[in-house]
KOLZA-744567 format. One record per residue: z, x, y of N, C-alpha, C in turn; residue in one letter. Coordinates in pm, whole numbers, padded with zeros to 5 digits, always signed. Atoms other than C-alpha are relative to their C-alpha. Example, Ala and Ser with C-alpha at 12.3 -4.5 7.8 and 13.67 -1.06 7.14 Angstrom:
<atoms>
+00000+00089-00119+00780+01230-00450+00000+00090+00120a;-00006-00082-00119+00714+01367-00106+00073-00077+00109s;
</atoms>
This chain:
<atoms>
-00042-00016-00140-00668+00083-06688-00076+00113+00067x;+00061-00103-00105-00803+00402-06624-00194-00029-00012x;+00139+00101+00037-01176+00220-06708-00035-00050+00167x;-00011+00112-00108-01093+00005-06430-00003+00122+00145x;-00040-00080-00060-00966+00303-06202-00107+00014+00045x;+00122-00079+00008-01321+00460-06265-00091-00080+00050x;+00109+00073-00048-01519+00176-06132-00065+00053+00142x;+00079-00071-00126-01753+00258-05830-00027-00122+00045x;+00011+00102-00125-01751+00038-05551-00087+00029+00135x;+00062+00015-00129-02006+00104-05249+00020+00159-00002x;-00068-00118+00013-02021+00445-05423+00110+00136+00018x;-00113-00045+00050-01665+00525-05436+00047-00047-00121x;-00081+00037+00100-01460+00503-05715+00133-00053+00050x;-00116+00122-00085-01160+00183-05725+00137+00115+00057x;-00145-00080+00021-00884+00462-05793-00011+00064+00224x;+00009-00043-00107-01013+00644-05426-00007-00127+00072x;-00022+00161-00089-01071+00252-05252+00167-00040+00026x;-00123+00056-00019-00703+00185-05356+00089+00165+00092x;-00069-00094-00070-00594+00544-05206-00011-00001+00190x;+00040+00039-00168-00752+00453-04834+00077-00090+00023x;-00056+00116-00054-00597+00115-04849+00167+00059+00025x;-00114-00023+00044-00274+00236-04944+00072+00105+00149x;-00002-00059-00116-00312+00530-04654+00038-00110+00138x;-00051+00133-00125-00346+00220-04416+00126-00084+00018x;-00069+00078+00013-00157+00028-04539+00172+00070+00044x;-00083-00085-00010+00151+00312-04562+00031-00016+00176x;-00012-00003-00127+00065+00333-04192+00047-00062+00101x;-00086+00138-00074+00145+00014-04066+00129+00001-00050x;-00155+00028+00019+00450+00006-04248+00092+00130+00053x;-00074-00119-00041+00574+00329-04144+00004-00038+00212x;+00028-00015-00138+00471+00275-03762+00143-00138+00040x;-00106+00097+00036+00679-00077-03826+00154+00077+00004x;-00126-00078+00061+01020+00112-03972+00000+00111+00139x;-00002-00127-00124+00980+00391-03651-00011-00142+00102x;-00037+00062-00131+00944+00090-03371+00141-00062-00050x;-00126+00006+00049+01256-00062-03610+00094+00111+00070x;-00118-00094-00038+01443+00239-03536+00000+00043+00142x;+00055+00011-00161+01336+00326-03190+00100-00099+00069x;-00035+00107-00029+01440-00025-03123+00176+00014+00026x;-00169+00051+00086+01807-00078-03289+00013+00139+00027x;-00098-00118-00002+01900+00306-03253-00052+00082+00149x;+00031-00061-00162+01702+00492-02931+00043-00056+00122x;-00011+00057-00095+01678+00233-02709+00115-00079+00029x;-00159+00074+00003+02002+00061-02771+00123+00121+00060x;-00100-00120+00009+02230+00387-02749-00058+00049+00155x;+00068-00070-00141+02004+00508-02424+00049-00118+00104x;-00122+00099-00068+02158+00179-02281+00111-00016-00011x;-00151+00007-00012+02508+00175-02363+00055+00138+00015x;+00002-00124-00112+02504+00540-02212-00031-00030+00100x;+00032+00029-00173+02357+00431-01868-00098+00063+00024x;+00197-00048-00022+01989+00588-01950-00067-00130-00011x;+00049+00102-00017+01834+00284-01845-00165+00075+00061x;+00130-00004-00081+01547+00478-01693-00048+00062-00109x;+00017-00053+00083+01541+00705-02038-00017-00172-00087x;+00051+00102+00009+01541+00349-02175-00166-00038-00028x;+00131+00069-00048+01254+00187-02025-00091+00076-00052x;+00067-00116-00021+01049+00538-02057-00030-00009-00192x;+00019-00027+00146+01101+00535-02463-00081-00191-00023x;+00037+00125+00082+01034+00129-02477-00188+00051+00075x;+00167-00006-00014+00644+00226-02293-00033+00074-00088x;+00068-00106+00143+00573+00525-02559-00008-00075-00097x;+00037+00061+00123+00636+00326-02882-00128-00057-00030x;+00117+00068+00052+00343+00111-02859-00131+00086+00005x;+00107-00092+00078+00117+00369-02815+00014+00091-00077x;-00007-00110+00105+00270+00619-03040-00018-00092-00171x;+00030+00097+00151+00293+00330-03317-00166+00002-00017x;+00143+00004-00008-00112+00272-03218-00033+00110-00047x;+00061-00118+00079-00174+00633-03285+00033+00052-00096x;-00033-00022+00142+00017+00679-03607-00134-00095-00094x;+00103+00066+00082-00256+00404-03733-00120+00027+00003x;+00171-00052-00043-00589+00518-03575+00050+00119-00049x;-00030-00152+00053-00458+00925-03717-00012-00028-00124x;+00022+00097+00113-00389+00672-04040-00126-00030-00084x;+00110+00060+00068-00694+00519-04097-00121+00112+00044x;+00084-00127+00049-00912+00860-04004-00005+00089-00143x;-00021-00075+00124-00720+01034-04273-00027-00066-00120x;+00048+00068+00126-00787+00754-04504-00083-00014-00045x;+00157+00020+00016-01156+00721-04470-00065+00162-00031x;+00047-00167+00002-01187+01154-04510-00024-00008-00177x;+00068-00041+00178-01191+01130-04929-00117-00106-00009x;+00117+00085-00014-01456+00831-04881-00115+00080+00026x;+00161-00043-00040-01807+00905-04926-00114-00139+00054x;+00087+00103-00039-02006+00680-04754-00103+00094+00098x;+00109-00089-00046-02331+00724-04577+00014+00039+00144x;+00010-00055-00088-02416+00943-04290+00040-00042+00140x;-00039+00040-00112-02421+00701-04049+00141-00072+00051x;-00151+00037+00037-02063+00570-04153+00035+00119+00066x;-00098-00123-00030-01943+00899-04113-00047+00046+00137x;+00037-00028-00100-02121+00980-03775+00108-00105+00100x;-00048+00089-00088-01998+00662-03611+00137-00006-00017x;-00146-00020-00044-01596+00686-03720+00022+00147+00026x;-00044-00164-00083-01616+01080-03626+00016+00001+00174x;-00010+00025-00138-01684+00910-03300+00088-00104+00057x;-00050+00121+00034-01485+00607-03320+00148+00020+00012x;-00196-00013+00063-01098+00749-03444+00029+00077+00180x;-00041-00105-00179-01138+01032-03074+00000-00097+00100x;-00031+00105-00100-01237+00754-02853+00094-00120+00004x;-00102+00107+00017-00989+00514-02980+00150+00072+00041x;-00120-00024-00062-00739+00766-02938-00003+00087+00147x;-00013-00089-00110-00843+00900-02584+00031-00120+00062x;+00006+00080-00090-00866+00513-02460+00149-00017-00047x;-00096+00044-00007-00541+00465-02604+00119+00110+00094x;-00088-00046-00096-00343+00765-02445-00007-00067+00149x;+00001+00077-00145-00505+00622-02101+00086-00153-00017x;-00120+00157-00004-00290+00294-02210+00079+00031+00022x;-00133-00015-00033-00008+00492-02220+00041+00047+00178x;+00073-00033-00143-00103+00674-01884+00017-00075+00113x;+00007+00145-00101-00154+00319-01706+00187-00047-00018x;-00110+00088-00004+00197+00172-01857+00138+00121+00084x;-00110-00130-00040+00399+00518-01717-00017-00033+00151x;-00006+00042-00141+00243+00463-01360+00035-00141+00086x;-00060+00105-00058+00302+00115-01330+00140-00005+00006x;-00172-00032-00003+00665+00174-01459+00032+00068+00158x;+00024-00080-00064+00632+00476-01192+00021-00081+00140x;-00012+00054-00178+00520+00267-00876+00083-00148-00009x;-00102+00117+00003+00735-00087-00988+00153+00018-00006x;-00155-00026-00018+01081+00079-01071+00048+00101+00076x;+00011-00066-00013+01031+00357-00898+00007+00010+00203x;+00036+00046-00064+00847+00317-00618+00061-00138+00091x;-00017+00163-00060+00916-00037-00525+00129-00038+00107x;-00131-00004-00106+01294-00039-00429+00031+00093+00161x;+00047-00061-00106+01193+00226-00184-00063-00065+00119x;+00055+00097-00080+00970-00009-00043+00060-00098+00080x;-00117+00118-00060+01196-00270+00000+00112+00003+00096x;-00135-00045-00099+01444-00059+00174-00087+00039+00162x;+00137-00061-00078+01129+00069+00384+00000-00092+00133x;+00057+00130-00091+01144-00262+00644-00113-00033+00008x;+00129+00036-00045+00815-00290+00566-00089+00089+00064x;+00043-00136-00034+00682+00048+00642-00164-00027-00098x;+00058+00045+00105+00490-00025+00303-00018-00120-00066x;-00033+00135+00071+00390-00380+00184-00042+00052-00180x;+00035+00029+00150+00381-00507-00161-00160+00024-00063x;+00126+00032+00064+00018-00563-00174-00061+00124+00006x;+00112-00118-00002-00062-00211-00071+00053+00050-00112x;-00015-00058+00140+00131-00102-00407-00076-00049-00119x;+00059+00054+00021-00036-00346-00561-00170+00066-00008x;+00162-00051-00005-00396-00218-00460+00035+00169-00053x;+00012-00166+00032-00267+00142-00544+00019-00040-00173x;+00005+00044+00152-00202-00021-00889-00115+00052-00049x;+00187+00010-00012-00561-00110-00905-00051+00076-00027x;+00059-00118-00036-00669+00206-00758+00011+00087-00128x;-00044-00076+00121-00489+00404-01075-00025-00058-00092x;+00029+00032+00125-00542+00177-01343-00152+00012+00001x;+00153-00007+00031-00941+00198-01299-00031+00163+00012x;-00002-00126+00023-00901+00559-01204+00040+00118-00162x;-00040-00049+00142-00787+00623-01568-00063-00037-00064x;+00110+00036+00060-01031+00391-01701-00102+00050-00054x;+00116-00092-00031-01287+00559-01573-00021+00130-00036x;+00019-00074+00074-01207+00856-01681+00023+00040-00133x;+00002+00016+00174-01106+00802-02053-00153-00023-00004x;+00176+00053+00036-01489+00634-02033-00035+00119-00003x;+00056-00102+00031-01624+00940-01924+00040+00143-00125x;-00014-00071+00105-01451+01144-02185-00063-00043-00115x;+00002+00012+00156-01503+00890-02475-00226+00002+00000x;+00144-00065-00037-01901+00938-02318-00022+00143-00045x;+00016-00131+00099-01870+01281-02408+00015+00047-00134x;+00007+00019+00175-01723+01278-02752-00141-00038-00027x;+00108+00047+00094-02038+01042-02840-00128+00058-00009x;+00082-00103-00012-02253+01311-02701-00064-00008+00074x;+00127-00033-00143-02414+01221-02379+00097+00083+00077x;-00035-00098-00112-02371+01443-02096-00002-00078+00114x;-00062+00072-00124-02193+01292-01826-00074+00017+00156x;+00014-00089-00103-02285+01521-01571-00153-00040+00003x;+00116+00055+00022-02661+01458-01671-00068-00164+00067x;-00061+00089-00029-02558+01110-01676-00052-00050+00179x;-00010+00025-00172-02480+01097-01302-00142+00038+00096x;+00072-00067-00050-02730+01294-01210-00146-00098+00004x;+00108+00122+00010-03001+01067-01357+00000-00150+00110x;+00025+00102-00120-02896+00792-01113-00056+00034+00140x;+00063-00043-00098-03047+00975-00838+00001-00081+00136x;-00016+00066-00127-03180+00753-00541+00117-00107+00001x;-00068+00103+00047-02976+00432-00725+00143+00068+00038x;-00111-00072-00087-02684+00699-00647+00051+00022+00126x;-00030-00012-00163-02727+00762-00307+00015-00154+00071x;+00055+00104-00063-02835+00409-00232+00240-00091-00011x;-00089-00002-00004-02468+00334-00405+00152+00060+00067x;-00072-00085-00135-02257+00586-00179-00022-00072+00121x;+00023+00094-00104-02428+00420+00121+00099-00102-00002x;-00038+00156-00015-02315+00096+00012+00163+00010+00011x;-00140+00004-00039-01938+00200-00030+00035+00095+00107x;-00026-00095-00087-01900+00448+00263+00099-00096+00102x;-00071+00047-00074-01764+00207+00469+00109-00062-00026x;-00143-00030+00062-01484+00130+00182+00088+00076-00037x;-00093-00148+00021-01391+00480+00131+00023+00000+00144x;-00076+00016-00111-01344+00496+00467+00117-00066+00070x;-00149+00083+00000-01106+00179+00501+00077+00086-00081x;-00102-00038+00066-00925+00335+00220+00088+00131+00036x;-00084-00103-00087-00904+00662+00402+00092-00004+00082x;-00061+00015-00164-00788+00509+00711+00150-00115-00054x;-00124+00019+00010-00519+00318+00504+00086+00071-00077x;-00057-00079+00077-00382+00613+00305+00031+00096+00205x;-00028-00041-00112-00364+00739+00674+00109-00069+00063x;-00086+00105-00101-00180+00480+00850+00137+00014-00107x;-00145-00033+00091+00057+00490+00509+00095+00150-00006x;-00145-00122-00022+00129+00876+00553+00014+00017+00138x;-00017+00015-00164+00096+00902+00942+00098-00056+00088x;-00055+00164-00094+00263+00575+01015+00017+00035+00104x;+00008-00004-00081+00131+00535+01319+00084-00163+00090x;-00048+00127-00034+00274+00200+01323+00101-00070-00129x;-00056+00071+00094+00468-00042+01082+00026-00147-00015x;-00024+00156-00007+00476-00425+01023+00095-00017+00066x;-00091+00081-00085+00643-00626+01286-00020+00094+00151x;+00020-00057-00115+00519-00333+01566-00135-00086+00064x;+00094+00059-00101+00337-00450+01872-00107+00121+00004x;+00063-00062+00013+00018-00253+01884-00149-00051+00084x;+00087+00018-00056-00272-00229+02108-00124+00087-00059x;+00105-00091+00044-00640-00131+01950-00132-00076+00011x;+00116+00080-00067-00999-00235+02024+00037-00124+00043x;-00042+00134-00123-00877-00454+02307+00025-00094-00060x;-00079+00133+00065-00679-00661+02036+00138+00074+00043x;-00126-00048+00004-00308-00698+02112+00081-00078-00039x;-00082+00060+00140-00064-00800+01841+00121+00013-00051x;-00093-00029+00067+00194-00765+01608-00073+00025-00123x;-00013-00023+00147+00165-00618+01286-00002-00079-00117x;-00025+00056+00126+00165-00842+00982+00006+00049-00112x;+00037-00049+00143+00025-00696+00703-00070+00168+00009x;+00129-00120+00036-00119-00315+00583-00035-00019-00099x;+00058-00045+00147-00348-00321+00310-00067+00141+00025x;+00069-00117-00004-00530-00010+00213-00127-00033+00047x;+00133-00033-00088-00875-00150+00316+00068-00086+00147x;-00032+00043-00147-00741-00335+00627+00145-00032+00052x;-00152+00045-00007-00455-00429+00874+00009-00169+00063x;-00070+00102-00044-00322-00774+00975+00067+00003+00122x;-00083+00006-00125-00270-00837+01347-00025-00140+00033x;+00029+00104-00030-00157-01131+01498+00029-00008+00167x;+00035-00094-00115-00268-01128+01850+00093-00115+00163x;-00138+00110-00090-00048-01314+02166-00037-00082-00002x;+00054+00152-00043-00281-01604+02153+00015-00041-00151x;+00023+00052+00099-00160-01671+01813-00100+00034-00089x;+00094-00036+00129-00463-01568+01643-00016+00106-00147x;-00034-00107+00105-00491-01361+01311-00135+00120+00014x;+00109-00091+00001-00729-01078+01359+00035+00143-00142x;-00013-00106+00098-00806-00825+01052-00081+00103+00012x;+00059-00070-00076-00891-00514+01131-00064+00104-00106x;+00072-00146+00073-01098-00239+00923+00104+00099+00000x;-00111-00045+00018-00835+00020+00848-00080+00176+00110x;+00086-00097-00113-01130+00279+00977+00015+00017+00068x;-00040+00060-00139-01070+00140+01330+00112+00131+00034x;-00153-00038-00050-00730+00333+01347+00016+00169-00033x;+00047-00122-00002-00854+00666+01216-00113+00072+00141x;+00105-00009-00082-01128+00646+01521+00004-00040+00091x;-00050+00077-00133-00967+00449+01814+00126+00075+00040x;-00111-00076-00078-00682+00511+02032+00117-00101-00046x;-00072+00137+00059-00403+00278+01855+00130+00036+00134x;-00120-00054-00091-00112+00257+02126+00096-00093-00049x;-00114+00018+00094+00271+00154+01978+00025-00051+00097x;-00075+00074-00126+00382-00096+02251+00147+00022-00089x;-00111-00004+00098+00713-00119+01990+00099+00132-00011x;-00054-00136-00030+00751+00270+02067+00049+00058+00091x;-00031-00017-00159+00805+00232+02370+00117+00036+00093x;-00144-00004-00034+01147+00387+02507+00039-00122+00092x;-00065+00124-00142+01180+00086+02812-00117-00071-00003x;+00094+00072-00036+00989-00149+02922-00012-00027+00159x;+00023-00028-00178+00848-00069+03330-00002-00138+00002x;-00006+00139-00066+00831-00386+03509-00046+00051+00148x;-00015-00018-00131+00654-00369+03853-00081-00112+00011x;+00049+00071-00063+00594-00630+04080+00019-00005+00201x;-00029-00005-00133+00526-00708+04465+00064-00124+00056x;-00054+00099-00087+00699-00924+04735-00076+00014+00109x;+00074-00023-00112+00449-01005+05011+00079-00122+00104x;-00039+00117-00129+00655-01158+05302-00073-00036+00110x;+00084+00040-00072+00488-01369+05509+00016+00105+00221x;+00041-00083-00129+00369-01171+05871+00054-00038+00082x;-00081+00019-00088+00602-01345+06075+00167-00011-00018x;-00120-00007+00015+00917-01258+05925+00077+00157+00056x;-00059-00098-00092+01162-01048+06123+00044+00098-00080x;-00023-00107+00022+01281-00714+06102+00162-00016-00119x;-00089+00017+00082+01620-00831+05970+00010-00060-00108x;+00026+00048+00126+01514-01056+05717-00041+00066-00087x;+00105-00092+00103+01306-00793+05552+00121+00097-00072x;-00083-00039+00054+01614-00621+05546+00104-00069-00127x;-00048+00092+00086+01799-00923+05363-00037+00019-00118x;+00103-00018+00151+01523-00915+05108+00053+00116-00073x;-00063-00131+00076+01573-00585+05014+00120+00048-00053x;-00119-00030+00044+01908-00568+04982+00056-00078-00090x;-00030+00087+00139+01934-00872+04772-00100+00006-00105x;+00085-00051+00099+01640-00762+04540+00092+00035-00059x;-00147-00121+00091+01913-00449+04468+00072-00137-00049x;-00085+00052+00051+02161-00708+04420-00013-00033-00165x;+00050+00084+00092+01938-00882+04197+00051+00085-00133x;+00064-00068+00109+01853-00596+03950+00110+00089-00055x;-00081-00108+00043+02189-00421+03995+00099-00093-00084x;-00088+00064+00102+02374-00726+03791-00031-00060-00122x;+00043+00030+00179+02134-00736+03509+00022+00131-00097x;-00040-00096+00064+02294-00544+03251-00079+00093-00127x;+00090-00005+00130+01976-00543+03015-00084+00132+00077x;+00063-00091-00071+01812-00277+03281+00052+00158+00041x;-00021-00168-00023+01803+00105+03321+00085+00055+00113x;-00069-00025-00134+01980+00237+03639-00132+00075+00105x;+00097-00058-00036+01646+00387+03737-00112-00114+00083x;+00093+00120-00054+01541+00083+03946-00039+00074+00184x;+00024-00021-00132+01392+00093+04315-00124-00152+00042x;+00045+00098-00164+01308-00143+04642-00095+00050+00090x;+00084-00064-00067+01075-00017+04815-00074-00086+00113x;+00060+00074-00059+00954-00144+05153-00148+00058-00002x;+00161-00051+00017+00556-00046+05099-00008+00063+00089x;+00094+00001-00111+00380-00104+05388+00006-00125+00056x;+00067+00083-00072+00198-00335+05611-00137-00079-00066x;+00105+00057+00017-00062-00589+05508-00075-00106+00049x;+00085+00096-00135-00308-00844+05689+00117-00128-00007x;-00089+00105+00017-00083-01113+05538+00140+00014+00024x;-00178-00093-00045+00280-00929+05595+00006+00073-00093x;-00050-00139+00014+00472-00700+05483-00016-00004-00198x;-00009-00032+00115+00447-00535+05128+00169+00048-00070x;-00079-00116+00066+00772-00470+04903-00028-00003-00129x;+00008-00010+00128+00755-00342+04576+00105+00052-00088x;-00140+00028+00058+01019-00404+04339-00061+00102-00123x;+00047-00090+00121+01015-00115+03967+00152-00013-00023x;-00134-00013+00078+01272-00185+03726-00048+00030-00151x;+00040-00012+00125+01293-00106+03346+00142-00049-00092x;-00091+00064+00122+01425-00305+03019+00005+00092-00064x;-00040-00037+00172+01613-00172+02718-00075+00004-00101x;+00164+00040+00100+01382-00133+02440+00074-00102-00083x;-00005+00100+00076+01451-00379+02206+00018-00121+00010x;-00009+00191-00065+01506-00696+02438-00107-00060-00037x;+00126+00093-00022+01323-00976+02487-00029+00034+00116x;+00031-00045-00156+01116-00835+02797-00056-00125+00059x;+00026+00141-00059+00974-01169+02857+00096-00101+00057x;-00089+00089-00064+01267-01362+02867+00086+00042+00123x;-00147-00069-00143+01489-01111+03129-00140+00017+00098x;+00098-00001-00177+01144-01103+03366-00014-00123+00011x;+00038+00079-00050+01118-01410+03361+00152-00047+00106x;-00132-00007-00060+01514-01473+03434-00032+00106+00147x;+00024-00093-00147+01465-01185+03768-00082-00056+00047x;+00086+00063-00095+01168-01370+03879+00075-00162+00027x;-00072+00086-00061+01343-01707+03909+00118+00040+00095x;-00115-00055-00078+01657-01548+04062-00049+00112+00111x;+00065-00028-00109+01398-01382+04328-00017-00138+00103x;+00070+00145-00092+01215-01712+04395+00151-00068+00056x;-00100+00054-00069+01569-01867+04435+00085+00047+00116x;-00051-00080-00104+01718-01609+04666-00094-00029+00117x;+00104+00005-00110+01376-01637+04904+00044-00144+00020x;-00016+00099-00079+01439-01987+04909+00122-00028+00075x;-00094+00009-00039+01779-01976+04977+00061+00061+00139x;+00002-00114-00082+01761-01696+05244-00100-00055+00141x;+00110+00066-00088+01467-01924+05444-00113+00113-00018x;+00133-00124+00003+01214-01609+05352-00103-00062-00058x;+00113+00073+00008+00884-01748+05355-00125+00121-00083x;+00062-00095+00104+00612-01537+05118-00132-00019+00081x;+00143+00002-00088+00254-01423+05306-00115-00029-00088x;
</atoms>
């Protein structure tokens, strides 16, 4: 037996081959028996207490703490192994980057937890302050932002110089900046609009001579849909660099229009008019008390009045002007007042 022990395998000896495996092997089963318990005793007991958020928080760690009990595992197993140089060069580099890309796993599964249980119901309560898809793209945004930089770490472990690295791309660098400048910018201008809120889905909004409603914010653009029905999408840029105006913000809604009576209507009729305008405006209950009649002036065609009233904010302003303009036109006809 001990003959056998002594054999040399890929110059080790079997007795040290069976001590690596055994290391591994140990590893998995131990990492096994700890998500076992975890399982059936942490996470069970953290729920029938009402830590549901302590919960959740222990079920994302396990899988990478199980992962790094085996990659810590199988380093320590391969350390009494003699193998050649370049063996040992490449897992000295191999066990660090396995466990820098794996903390960034854990990293990624904490923030999604983070902005989905977290985050999200906020949203929802939000009316739409915040859509889905812009959490969504902030997903995105963070899971490659962690990517990216585990890469550049597990780049360093292997021994290039990052910084070097970058540097070496030179014009191919600049030429790249160019090319996204005008997506960092959307993204600026929707990390703006998200803390600013200059507006919010379902607001009326006037901006490069589009005028709309709200649909959608993403981080690179917004969603307006404009009175003629159409969908216009706008660069998010736009709204960092224009004049955006909040029709939706609007405390009232002015209303002015004229009455041009025709040039041969008498002194008393004009009076009629006017006084049933008031009537008009003083028995719509959807309007301010801040109204006025006004006889103008004089014009080639007759006389000028000009009627200024203001809606409630949140009506329908279309439907109550249109209601006051029929119940004008019907009064003029009713009254014999002829229009110049």
């Amino acid at each position: 037996m001990k003959e056998i022990l002594e054999t040399e395998i890929y110059g080790n000896k079997l007795a040290v081959w069976l001590v690596a495996i055994f290391l591994v092997s140990g590893s998995v089963l131990t990492s096994r028996v700890v998500y076992w318990f975890i399982a059936h005793f942490v996470k069970r007991r953290a729920r029938l207490r009402g830590f549901h958020n302590l919960a959740k928080t222990v079920d994302l760690m396990e899988e990478p703490i199980l992962t790094s009990i085996v990659i810590i595992s199988i380093g320590y197993a391969l350390t009494p192994l003699s193998l050649s140089d370049w063996f040992n060069r490449l897992f000295d580099v191999i066990i660090p980057i396995a466990l820098v890309f794996n903390i960034a796993w854990f990293v990624i599964r904490m923030a999604n937890y983070w902005l989905v249980d977290w985050l999200l119901p906020y949203v929802e309560k939000s009316q739409g302050k915040i859509r889905r898809q812009m959490l969504s793209t902030m997903r995105q945004i963070i899971r490659w932002t962690i990517w990216l930089l585990a890469a550049s770490v597990s780049l360093q472990i292997a021994g290039y110089d990052v910084r070097a690295l970058l540097a070496g791309m030179g014009i191919g660098g600049v030429a790249v900046a160019l090319a996204a400048k005008e997506t960092v910018s959307n993204l600026f201008g929707g990390v703006t609009v998200l803390v600013d809120k200059p507006f919010r889905v379902g607001d009326r909004i006037i901006v490069s001579n589009f005028d709309g409603y709200v649909e959608e914010i993403g981080l690179r653009s917004t969603r307006l849909r404009t009175m003629a029905g159409r969908l216009v999408t706008i660069p998010n840029f736009y709204f960092t660099s224009s004049m955006v105006e909040n029709v939706s913000m609007e405390p009232n809604r002015r209303v002015s229009f004229q009455v041009l009576l025709h040039k041969e209507t008498t002194p008393q009729k004009i009076s009629i008019a006017i006084a049933q305008l008031k009537n008009i405006l003083q028995k719509h209950g959807e309007l301010l008390g801040s109204q006025s009649v006004n006889f103008e002036g004089f014009e080639t065609a007759g006389y000028k009045i000009v009627v200024v009233y203001f809606i409630i904010a949140g009506l329908n302003y279309n439907e109550i002007q249109t209601k006051i303009n029929l119940e004008v036109a019907l009064m003029l006809e009713q009254e014999g007042i002829k229009l110049g």
